[in-house]
PADO-478820 format. One line per 10 residues: number of its first residue (from 1); for each residue x, y, z of N, C-alpha, C. Coordinates in steps of 0.1 Angstrom, whole numbers, padded with zeros to 4 digits. Each point is the difference from the previous one (the first is absolute). Example, Ala and Ser with C-alpha at 12.3 -4.5 7.8 and 13.67 -1.06 7.14 Angstrom:
2
1	0132/-0057/0078/-0009/0012/0000/0009/0012/0000; -0004/0011/-0007/0009/0011/0000/-0008/0011/0008
//
This chain:
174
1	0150/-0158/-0046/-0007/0009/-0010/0008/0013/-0001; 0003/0006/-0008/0006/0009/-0007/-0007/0015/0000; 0003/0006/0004/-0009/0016/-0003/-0006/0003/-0011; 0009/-0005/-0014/-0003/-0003/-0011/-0017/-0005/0001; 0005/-0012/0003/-0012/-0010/-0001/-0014/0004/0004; 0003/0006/0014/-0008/0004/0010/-0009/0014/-0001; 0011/0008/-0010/-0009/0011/-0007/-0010/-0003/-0008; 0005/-0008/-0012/-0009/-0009/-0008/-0009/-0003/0006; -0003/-0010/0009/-0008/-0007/0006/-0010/0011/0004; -0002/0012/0007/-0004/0008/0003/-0009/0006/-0013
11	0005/0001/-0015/-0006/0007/-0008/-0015/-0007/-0002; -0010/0011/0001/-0014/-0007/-0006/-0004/0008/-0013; -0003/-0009/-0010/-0007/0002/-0013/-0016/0002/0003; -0004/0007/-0012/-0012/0008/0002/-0009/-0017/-0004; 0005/-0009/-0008/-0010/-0012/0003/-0004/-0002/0015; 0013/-0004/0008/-0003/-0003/0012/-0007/0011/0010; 0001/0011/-0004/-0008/0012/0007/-0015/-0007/-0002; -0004/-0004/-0012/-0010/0001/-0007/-0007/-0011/0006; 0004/-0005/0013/-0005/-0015/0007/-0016/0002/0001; 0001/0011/0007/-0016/0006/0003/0001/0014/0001
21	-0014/0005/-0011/0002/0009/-0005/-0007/0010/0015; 0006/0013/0000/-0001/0013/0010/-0015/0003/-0003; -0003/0001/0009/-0016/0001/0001/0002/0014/0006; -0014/0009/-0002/-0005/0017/0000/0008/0004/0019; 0005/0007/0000/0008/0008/0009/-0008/-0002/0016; -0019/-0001/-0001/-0006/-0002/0011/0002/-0015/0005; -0001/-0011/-0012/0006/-0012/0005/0014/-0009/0000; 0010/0008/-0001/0009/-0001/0001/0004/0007/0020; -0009/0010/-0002/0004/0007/0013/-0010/-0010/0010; -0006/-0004/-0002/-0015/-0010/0006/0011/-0008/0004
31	0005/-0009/-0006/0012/-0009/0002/0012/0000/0007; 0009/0013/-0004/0006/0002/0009/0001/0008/0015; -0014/0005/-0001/-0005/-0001/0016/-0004/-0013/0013; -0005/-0010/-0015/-0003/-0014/0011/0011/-0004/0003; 0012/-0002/-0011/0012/-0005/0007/0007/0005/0006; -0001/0013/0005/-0001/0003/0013/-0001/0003/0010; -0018/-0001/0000/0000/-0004/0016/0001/-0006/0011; 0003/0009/0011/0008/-0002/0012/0010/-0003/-0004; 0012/0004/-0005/0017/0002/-0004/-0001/0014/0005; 0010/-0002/0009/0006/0013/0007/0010/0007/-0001
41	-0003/0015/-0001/0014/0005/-0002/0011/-0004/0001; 0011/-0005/-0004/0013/-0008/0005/0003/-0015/-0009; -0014/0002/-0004/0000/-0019/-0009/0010/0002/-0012; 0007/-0009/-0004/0003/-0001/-0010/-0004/-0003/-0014; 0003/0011/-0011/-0013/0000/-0010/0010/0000/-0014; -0005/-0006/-0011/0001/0001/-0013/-0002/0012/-0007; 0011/0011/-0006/-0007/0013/-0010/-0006/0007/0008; 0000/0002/0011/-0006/0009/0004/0005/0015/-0009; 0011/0002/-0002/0006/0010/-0011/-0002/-0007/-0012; 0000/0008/-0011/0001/-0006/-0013/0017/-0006/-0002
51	0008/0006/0004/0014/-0008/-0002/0007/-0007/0015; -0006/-0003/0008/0004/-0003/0013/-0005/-0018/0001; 0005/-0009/-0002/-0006/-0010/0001/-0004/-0004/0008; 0007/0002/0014/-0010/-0007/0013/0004/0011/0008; -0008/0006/0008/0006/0008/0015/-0011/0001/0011; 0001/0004/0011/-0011/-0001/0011/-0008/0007/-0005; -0011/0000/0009/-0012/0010/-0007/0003/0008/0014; 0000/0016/-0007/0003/0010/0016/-0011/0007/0006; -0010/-0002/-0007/-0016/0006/0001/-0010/-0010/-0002; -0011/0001/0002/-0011/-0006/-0004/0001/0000/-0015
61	-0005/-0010/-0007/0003/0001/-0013/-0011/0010/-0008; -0012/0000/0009/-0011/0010/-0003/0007/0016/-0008; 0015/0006/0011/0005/0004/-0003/0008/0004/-0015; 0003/-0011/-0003/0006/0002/-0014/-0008/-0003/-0009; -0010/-0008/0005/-0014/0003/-0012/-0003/0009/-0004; -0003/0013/0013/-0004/0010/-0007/0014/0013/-0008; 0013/-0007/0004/0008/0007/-0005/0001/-0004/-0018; -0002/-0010/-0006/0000/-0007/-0015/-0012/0006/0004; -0012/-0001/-0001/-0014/0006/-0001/0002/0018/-0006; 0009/0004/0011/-0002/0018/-0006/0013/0001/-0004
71	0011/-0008/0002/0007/0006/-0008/0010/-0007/-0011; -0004/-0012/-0001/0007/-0006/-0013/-0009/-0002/-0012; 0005/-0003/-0010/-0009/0001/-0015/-0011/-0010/0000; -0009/0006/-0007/-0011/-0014/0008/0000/-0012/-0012; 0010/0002/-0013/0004/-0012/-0004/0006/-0014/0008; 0010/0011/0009/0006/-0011/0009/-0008/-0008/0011; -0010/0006/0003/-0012/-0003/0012/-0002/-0014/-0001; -0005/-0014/-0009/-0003/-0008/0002/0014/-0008/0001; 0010/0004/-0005/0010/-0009/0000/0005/0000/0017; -0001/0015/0001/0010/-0004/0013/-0009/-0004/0012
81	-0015/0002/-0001/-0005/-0008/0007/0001/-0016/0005; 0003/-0001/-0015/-0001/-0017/-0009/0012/-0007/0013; 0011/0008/-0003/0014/0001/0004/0002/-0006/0017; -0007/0016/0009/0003/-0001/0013/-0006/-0012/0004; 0006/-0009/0008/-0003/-0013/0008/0006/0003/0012; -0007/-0007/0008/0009/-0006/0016/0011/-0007/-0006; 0007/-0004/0006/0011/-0010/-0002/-0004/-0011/0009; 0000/-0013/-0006/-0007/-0010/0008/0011/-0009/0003; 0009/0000/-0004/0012/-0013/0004/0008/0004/0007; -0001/0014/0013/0008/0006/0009/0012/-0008/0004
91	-0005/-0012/0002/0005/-0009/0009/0006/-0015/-0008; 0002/0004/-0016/0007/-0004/-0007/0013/0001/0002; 0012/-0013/0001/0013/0003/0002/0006/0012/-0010; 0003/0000/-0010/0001/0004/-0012/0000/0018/0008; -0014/0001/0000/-0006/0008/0001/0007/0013/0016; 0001/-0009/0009/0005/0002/0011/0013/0004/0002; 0011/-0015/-0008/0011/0011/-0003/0001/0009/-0009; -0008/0001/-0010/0003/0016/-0007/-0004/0008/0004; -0009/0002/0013/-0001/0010/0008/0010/0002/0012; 0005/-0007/0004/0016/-0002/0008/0006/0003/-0004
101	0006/0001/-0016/0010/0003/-0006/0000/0014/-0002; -0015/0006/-0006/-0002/0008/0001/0001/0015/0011; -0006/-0005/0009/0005/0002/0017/0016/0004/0000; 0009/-0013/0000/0013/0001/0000/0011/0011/-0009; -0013/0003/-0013/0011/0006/-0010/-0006/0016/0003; -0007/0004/0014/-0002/0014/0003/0009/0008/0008; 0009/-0012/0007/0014/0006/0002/0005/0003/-0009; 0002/-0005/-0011/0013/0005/-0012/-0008/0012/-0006; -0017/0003/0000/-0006/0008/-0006/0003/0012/0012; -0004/-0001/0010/0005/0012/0010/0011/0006/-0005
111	0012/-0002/-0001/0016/-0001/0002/0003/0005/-0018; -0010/-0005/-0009/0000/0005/-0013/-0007/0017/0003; -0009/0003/0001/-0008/0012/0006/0007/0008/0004; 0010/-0002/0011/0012/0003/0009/0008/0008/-0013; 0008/-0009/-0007/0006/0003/-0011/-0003/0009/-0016; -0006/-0012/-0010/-0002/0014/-0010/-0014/-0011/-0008; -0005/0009/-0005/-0012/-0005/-0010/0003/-0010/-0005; 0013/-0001/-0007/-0001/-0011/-0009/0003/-0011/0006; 0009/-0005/0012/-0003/-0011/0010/-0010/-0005/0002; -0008/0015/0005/-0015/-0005/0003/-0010/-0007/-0008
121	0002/0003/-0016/-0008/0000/-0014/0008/-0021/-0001; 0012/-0001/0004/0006/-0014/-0004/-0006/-0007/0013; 0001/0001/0015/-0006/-0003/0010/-0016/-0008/-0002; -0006/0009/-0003/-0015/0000/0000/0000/-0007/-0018; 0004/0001/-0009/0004/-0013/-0012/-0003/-0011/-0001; 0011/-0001/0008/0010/-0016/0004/-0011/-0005/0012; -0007/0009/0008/-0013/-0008/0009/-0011/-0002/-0004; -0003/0005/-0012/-0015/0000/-0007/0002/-0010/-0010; 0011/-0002/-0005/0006/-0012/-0014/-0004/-0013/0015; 0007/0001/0006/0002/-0012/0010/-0013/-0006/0009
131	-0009/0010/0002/-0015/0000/0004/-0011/-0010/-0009; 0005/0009/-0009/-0005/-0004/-0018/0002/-0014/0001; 0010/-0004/0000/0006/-0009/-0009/-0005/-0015/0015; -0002/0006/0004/-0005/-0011/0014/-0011/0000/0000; -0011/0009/-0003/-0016/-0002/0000/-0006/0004/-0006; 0009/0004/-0013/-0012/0002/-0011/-0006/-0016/-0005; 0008/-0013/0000/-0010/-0016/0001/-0011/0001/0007; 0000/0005/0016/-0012/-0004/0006/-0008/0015/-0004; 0006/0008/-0007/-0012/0012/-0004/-0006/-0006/-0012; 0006/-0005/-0008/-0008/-0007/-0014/-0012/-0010/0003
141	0010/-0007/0013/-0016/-0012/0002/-0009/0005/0005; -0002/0012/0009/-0007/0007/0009/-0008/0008/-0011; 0001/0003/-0012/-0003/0012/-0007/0005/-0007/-0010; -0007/-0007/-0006/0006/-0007/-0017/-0003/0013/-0011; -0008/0003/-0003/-0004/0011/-0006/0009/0015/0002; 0002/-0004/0007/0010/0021/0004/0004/0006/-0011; -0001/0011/-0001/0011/0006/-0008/0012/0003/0003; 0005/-0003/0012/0012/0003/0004/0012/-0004/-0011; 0004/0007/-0001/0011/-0001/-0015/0019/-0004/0009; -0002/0003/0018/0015/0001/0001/0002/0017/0005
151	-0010/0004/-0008/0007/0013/0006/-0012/0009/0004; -0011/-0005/-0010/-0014/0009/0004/-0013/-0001/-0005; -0011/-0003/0002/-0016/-0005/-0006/-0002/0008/-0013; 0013/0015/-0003/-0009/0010/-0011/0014/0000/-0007; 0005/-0011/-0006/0012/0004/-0009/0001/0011/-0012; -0014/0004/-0008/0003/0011/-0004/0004/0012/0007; -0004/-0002/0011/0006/0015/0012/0018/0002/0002; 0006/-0012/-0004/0013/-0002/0006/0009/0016/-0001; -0007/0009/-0013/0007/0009/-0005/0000/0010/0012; -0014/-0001/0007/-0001/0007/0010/0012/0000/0010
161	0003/0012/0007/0011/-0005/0015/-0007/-0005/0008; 0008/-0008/0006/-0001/-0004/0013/0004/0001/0009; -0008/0003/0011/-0001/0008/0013/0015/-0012/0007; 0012/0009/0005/0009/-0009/0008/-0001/-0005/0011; -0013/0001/0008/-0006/-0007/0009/-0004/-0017/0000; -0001/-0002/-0014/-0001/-0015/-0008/-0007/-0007/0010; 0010/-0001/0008/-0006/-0018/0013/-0003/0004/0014; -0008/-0004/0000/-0004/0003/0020/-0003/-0013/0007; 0013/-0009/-0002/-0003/-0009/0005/0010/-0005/0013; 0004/0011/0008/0007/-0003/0006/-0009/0006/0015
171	-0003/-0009/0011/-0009/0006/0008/0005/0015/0007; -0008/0010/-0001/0003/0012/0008/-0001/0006/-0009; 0004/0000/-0019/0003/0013/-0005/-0009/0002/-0010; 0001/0011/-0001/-0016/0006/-0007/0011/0010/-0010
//
């Protein structure tokens, strides 16, 4: 498969958004509290960022409930509720090496850091394209509905910056 391909593959149309429609911000949040409880800090989760596609959870999620709660637009409220999941195929090969790979490519991210921004900016890239491109399949079957576009649940936001912290998916860094 091709990056090409694999970008594509990633894109979702607002039909397919449209699987099941976003229900009021209390039941969306109703929901994504049952799915997850008992998931512990450390679990691996879907969106927990609006542009982050999978990374540990580093707090109770209770936590970043109430951070969207007081401080993101409460347009966004039901979606990203909609969004945050456990990650349930941990133990998906797929899944496993792209967290390995991931892992592996925080040497070359260290050693980029070391060096200059823009190393760092191609480092962390070329590991989020490659992340991507390995489990955004089992993120689609897990989450048929997503809006995950490839890059983020609020594509009109894209204009916005984004924070260069992007991925925290490498254990230890925050």
């Amino acid at each position: 498969m091709t990056n090409a391909t694999a970008e594509s593959d990633l894109k979702i149309t607002g039909a397919q958004v449209g699987e099941a429609a976003l229900m009021e911000t209390e039941t969306e949040l109703a929901a994504c509290r049952a799915a997850f409880e008992g998931v512990p800090a450390g679990a691996w989760c879907w969106l927990i960022h609006h542009n982050i596609l999978a990374e540990r959870l580093l707090e109770p999620i209770e936590a970043r409930i109430a951070c969207i709660l007081a401080d993101k637009p409460e347009w966004q409220h039901p979606r990203r509720f909609r969004e945050m999941r456990p990650v349930k195929a941990v133990d998906d090969p797929v899944f496993v090496a792209a967290v390995a790979a991931w892992n592996r490519a925080g040497a070359d991210w260290d050693r980029a850091l070391d060096r200059t921004w823009a190393d760092w900016e191609r480092a962390v890239d070329r590991a989020r394209a490659d992340f991507a491109n390995a489990v955004g399949p089992l993120h689609r079957r897990e989450q048929p509905g997503s809006a995950w576009d490839g890059e983020t649940i609020f594509p009109e936001s894209r204009k916005e910056e984004v924070q260069p912290w992007g991925l925290e998916l490498r254990e230890g860094r925050r």
